[in-house]
N, CA, C and O of each residue as an XYZ file, in Angstrom:
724
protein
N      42.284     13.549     21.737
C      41.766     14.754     21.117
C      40.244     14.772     21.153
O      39.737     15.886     21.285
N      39.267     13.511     21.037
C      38.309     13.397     21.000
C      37.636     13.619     22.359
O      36.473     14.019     22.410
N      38.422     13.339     23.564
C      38.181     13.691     24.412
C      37.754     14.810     24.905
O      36.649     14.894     25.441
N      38.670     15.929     24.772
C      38.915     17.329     24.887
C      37.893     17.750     23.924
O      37.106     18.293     24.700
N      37.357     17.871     22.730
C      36.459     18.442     22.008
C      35.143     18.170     22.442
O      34.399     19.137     22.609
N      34.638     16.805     22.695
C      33.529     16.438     22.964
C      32.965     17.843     24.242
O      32.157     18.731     23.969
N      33.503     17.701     25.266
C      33.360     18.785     25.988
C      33.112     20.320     25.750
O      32.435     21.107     26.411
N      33.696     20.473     24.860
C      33.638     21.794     24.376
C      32.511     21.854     23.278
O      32.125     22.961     22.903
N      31.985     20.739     22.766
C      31.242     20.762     21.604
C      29.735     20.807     22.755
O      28.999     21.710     22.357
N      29.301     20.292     23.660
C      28.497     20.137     24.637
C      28.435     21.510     25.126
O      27.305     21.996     25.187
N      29.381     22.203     25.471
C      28.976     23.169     26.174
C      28.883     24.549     24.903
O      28.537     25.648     25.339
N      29.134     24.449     23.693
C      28.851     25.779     22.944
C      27.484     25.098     22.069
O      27.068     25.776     21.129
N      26.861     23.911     22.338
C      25.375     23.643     21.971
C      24.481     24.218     22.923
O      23.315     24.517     22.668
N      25.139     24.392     24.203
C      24.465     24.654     25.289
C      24.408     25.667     25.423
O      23.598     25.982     26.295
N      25.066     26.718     24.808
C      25.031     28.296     24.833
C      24.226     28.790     24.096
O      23.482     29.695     24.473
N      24.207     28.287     22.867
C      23.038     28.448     21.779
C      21.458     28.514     22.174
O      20.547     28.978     21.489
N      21.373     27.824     23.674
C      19.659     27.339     24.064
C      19.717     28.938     25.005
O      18.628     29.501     25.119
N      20.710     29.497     25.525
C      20.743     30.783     26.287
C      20.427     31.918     25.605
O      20.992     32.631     24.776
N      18.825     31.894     26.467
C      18.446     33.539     25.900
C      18.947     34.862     26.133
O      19.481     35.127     27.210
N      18.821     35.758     25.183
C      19.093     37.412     25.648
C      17.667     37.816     26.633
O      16.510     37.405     26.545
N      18.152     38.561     27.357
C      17.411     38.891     27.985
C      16.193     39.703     27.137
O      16.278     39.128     26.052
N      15.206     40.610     27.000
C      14.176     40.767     26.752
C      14.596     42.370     27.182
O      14.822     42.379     28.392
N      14.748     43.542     26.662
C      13.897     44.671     26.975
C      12.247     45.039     27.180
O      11.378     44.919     26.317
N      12.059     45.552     28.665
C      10.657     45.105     29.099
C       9.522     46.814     28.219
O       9.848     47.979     28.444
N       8.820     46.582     27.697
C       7.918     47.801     27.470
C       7.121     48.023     28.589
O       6.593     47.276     29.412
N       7.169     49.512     28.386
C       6.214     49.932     29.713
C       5.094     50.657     28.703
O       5.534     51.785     28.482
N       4.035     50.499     28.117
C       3.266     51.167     28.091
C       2.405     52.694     28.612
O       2.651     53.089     29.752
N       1.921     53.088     28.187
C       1.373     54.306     28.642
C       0.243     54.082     29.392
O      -0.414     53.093     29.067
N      -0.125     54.700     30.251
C      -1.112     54.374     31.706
C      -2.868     55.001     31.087
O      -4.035     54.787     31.416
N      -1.901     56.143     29.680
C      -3.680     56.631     29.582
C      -4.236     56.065     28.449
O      -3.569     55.364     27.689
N      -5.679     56.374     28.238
C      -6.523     55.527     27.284
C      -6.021     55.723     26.005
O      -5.408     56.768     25.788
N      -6.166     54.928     25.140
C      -6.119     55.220     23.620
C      -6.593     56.678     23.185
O      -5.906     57.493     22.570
N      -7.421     56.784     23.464
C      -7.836     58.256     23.040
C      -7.344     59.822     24.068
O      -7.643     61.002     23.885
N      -6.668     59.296     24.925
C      -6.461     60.610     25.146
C      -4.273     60.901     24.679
O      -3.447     61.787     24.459
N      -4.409     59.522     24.782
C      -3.103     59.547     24.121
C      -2.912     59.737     22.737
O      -1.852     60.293     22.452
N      -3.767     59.379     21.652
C      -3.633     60.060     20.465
C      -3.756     61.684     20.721
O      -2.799     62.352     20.329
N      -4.799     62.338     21.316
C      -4.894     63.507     21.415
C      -3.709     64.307     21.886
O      -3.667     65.536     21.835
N      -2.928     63.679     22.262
C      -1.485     64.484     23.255
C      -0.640     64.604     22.099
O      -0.017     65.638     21.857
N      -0.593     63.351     21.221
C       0.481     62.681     20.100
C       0.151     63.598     18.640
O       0.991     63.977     17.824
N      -0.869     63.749     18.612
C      -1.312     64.091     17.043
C      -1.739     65.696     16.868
O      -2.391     66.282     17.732
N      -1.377     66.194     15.893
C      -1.586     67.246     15.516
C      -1.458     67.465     13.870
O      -0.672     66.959     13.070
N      -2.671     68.534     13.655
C      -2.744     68.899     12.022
C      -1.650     69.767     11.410
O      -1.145     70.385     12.348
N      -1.281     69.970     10.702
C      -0.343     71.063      9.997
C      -0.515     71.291      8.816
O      -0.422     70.600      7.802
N      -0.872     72.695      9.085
C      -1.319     73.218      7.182
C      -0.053     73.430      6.730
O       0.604     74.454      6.914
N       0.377     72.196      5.981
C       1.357     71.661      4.979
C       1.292     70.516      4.256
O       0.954     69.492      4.849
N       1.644     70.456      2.638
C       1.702     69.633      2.323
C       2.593     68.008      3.382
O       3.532     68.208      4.152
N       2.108     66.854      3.176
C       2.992     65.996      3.604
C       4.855     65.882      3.299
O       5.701     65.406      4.056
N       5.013     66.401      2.156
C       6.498     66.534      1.450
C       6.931     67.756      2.443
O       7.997     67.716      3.059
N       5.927     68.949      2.557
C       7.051     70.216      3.082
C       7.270     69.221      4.842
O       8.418     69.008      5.231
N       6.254     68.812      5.553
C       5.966     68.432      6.641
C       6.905     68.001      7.016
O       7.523     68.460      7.977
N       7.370     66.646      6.103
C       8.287     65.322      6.572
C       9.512     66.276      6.750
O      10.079     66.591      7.796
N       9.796     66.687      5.364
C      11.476     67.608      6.096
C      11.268     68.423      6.847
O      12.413     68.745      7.164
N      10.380     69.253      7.602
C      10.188     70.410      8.448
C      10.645     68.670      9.518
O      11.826     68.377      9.703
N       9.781     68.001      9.925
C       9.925     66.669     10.978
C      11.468     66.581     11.110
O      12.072     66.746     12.170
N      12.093     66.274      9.786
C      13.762     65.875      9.922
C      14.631     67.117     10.508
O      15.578     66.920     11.269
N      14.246     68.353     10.109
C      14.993     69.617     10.384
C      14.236     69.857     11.831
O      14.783     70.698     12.543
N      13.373     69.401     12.214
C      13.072     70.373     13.573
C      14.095     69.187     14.672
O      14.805     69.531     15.617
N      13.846     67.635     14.113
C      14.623     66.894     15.185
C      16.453     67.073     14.969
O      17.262     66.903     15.881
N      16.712     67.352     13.911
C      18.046     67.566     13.735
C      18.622     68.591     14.908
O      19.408     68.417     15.839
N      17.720     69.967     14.340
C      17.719     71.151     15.321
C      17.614     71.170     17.084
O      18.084     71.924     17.936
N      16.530     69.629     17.156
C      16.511     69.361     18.803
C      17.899     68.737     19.451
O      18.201     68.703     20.644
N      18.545     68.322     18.481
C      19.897     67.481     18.628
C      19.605     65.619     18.595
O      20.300     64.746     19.114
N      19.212     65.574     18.345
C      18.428     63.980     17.909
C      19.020     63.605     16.654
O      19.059     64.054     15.508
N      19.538     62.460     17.389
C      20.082     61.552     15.647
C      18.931     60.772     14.852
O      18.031     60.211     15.477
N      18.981     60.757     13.656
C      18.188     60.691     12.671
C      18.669     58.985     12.898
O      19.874     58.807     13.074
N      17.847     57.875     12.897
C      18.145     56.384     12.556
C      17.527     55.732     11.711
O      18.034     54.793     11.097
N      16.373     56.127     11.562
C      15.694     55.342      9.998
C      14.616     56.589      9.790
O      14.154     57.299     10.684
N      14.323     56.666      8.268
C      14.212     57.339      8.030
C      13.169     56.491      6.507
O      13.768     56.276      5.453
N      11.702     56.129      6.642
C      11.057     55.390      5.751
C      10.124     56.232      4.503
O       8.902     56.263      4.651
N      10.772     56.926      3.242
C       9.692     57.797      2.649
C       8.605     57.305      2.397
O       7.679     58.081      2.632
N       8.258     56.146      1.939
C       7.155     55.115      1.405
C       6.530     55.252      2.948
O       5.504     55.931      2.965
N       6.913     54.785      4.127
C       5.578     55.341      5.079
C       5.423     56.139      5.551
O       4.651     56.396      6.475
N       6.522     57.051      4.726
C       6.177     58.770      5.644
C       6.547     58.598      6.957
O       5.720     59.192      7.648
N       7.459     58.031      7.695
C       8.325     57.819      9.190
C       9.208     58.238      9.202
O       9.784     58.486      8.142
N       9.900     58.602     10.725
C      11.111     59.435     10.716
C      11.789     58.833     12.078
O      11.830     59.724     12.927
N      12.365     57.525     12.578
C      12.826     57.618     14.007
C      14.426     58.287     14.141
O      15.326     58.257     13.303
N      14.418     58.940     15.611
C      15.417     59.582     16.152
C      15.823     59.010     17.049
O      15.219     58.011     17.440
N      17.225     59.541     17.809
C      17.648     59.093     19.237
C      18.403     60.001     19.798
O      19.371     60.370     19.134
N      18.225     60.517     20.938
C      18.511     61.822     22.032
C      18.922     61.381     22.946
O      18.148     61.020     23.832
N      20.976     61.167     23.154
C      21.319     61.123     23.905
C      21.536     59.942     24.376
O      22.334     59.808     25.304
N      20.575     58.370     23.588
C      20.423     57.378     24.029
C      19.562     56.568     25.241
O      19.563     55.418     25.680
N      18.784     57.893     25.551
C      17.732     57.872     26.633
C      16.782     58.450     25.856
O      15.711     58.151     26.386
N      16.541     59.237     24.712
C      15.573     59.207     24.414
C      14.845     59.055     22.783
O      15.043     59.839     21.854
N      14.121     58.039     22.759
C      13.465     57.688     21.330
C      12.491     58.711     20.498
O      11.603     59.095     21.259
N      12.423     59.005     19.821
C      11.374     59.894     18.965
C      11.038     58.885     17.481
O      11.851     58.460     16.659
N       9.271     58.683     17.533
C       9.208     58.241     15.807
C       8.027     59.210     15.854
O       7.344     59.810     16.685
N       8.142     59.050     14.508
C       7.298     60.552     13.765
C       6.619     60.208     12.634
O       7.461     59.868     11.803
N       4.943     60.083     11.953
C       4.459     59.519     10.722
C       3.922     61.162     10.166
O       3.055     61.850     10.706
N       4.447     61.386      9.371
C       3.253     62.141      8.677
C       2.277     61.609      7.956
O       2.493     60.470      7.544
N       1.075     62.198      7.634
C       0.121     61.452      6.813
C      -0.189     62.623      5.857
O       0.431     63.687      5.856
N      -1.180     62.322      5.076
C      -1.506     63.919      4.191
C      -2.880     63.649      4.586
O      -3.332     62.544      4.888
N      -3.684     65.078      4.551
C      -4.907     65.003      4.745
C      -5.937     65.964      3.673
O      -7.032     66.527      3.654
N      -5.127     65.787      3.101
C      -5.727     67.262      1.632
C      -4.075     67.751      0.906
O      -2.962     67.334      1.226
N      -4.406     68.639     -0.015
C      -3.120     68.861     -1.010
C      -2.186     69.695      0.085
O      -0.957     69.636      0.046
N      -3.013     70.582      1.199
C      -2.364     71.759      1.549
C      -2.259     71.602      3.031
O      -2.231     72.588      3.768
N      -2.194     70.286      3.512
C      -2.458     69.983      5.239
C      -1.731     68.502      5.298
O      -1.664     67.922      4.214
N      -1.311     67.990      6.173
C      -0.829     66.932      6.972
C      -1.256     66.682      8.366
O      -1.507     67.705      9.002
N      -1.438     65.228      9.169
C      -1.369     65.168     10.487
C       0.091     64.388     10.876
O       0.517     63.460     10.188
N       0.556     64.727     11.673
C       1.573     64.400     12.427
C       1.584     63.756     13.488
O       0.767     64.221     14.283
N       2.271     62.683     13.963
C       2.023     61.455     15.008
C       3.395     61.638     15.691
O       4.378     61.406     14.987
N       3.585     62.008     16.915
C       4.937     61.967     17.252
C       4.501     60.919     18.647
O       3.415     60.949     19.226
N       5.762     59.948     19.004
C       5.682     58.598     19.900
C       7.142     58.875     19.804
O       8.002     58.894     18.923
N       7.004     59.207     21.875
C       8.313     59.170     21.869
C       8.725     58.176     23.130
O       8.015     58.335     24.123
N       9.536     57.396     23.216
C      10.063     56.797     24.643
C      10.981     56.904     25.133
O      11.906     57.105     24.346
N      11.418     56.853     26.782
C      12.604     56.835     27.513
C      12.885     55.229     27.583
O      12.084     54.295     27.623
N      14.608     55.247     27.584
C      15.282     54.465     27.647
C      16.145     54.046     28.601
O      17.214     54.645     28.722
N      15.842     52.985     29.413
C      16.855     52.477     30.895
C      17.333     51.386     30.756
O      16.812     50.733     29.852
N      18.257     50.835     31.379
C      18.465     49.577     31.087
C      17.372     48.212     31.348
O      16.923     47.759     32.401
N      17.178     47.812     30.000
C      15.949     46.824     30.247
C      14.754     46.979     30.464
O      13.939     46.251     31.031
N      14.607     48.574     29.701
C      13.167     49.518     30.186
C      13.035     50.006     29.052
O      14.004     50.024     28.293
N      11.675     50.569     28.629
C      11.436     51.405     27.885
C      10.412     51.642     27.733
O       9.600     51.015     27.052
N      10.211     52.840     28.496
C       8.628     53.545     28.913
C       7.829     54.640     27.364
O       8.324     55.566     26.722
N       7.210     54.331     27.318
C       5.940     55.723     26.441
C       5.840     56.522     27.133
O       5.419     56.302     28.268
N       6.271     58.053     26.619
C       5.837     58.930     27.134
C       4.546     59.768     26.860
O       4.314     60.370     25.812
N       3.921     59.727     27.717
C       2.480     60.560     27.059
C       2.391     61.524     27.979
O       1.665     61.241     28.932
N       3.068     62.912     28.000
C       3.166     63.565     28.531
C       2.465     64.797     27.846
O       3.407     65.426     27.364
N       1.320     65.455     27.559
C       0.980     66.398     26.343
C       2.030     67.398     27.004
O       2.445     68.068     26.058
N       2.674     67.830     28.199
C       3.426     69.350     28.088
C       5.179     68.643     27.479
O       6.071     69.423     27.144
N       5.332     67.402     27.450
C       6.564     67.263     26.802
C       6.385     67.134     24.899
O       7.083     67.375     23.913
N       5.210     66.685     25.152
C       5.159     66.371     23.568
C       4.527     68.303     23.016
O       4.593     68.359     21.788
N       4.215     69.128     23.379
C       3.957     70.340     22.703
C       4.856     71.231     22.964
O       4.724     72.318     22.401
N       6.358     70.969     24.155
C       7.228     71.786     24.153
C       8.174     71.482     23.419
O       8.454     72.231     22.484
N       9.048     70.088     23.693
C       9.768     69.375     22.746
C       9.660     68.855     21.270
O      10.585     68.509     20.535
N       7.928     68.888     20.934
C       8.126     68.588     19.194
C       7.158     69.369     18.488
O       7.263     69.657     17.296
N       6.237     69.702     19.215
C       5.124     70.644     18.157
C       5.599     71.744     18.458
O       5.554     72.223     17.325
N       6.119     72.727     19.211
C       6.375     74.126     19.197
C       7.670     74.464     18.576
O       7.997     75.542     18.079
N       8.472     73.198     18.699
C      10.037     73.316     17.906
C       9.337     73.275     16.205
O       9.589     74.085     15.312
N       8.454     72.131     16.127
C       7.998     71.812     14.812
C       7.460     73.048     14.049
O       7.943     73.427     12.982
N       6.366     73.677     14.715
C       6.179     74.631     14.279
C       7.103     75.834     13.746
O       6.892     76.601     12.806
N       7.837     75.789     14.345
C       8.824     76.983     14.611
C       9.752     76.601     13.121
O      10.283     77.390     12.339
N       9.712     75.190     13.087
C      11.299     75.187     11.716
C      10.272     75.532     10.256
O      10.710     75.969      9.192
N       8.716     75.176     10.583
C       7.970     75.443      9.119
C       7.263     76.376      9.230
O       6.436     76.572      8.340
N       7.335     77.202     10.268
C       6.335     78.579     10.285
C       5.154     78.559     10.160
O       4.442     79.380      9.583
N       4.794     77.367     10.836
C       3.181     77.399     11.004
C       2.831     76.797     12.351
O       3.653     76.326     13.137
N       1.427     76.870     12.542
C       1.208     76.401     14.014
C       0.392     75.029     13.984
O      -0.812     74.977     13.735
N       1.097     74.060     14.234
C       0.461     72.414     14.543
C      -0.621     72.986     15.356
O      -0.458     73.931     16.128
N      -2.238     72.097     15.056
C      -3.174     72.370     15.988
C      -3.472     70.870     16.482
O      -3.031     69.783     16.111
N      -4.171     71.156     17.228
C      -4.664     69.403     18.162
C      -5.959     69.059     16.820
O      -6.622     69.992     16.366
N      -6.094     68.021     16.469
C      -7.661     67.489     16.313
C      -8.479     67.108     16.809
O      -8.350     66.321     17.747
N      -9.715     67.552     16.337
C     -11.101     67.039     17.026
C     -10.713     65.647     17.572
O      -9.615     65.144     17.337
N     -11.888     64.917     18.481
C     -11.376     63.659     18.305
C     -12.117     62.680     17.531
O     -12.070     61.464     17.716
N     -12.712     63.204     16.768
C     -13.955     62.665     15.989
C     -12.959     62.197     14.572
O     -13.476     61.333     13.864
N     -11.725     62.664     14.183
C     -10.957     62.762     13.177
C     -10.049     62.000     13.537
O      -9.700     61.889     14.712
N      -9.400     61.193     12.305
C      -8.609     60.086     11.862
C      -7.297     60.649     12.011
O      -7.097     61.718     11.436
N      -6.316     60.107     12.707
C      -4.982     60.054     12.855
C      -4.136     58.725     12.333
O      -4.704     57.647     12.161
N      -3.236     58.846     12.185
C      -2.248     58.290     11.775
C      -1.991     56.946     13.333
O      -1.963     57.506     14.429
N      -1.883     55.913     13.358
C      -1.073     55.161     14.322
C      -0.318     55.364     14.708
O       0.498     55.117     13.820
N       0.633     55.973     16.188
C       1.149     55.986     16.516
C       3.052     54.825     16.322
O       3.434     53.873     17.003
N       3.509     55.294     15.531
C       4.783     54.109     15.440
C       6.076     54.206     16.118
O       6.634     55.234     16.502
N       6.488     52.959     16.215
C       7.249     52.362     17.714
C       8.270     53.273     17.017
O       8.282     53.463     15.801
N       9.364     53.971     18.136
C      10.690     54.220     17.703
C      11.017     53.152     17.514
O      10.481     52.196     18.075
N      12.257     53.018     16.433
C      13.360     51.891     15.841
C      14.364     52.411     16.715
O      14.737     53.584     16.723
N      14.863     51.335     17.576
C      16.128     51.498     18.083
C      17.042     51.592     17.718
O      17.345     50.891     16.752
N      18.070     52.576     18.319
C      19.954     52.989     17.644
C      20.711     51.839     18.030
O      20.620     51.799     19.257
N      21.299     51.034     17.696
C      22.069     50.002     18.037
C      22.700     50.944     18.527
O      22.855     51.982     17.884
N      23.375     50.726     20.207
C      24.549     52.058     20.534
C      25.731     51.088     20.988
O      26.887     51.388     20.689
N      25.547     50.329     21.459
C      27.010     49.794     22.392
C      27.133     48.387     21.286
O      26.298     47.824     20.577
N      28.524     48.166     21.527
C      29.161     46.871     20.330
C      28.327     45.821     20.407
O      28.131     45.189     19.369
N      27.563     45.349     21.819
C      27.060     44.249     22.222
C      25.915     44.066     21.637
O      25.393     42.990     21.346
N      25.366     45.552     21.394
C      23.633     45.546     20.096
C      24.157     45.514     19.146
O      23.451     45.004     18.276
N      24.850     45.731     18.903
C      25.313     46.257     17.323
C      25.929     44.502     17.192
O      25.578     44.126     16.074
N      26.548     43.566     17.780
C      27.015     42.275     17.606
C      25.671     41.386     17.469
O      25.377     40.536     16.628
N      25.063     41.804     18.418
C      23.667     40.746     18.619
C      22.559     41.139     17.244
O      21.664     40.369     16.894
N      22.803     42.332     16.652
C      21.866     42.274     15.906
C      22.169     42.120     14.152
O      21.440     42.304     13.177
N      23.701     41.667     14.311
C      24.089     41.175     13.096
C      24.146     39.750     13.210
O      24.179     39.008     12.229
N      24.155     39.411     14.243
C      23.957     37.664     14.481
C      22.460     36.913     13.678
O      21.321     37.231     14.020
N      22.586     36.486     13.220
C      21.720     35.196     12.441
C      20.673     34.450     14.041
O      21.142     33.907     15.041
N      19.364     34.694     13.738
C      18.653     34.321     15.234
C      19.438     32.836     15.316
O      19.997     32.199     14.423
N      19.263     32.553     16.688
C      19.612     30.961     17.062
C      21.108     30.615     17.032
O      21.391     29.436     17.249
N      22.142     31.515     16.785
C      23.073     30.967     16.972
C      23.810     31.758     18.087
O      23.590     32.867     18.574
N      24.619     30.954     18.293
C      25.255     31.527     20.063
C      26.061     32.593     20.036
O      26.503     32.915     18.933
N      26.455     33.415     21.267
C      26.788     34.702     21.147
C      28.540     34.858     20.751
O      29.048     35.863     20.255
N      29.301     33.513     21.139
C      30.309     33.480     20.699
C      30.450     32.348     19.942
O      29.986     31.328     20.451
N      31.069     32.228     18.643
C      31.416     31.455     17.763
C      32.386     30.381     17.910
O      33.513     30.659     18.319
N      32.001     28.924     17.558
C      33.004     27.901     18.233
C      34.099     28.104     17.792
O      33.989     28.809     16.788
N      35.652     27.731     18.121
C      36.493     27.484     17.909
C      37.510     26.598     17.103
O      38.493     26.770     16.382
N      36.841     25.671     17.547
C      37.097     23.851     17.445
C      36.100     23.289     16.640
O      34.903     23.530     16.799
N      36.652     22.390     15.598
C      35.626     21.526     15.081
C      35.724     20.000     16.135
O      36.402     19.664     17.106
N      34.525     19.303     15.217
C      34.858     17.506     15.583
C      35.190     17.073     14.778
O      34.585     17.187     13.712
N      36.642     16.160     14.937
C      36.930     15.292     14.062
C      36.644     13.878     14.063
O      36.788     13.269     15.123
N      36.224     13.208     12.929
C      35.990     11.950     13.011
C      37.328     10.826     13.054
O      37.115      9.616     13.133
């Protein structure tokens, strides 16, 4: 019996040292500053009307809602599973907010930033506007924005959703067999 286990005890220590692979980030190609400028926009609204106008305009885009942080004023989505949306409001006075939208595409083992200003003012500031009846404007660039924040990923297939209830460091399948002395 000791025979037969030893083997098996060797090779599920040895599974444990096997990494997951790594989803690679692709960053955005343009400067810090012209990429806030694509991303950010003011809205004469309080931060409270803002954030739910944010939840109702992505609901309305068809985007699933996945975390959702009031304490930092964040909102991440997921479209389709190819595409990420996170969203900060900030307040900037009683009667105004700026808005940070960071959105990325999703491939296998990819995941690019999009800094596209005609995707980001067709897909979230003109929808945005539209659910709170006002018009998001660009800011100077002399003016303070909010940081751009990472979408939180949708666990979608069993294999994320297994790996990310797993405890780090332990192997992807659970031994079977003990050792007996």
């Amino acid at each position: 019996m000791r025979k037969i286990l030893l083997p098996f005890a060797l090779a599920t220590s040895l599974s444990a040292c096997a990494t997951v692979p790594q989803t690679q980030f692709i960053p955005s190609t343009r400067s810090a500053v012209e990429l806030r400028a694509v991303q950010v926009r003011s809205v004469p609204a309080d931060a409270d009307t803002t954030m739910r106008g944010v939840i109702a305009a992505l609901h309305d885009m068809g985007y699933r809602i996945t975390r959702v942080e009031p304490d930092a004023r964040t909102v991440s989505a997921t479209r389709q599973t190819t595409l990420r949306m996170a969203v900060v409001v900030q307040p900037r006075g009683p009667n105004e907010s700026t808005v940070r939208a960071n959105a990325t595409l999703i491939a296998p083992m990819r995941e690019a930033q999009v800094d596209s200003a005609e995707f980001y003012q067709r897909n979230f500031f003109e929808p945005l506007g539209a659910t709170l009846g006002r018009t998001p404007v660009a800011l100077a660039a002399t003016e303070a924005a909010p940081d751009a924040p990472r979408p939180v990923a949708e666990l979608n297939t069993a294999r994320e959703r297994e790996a990310a209830s797993r405890p780090q460091g332990l192997p992807s399948t659970p031994a079977t067999g003990t050792l007996q002395r």
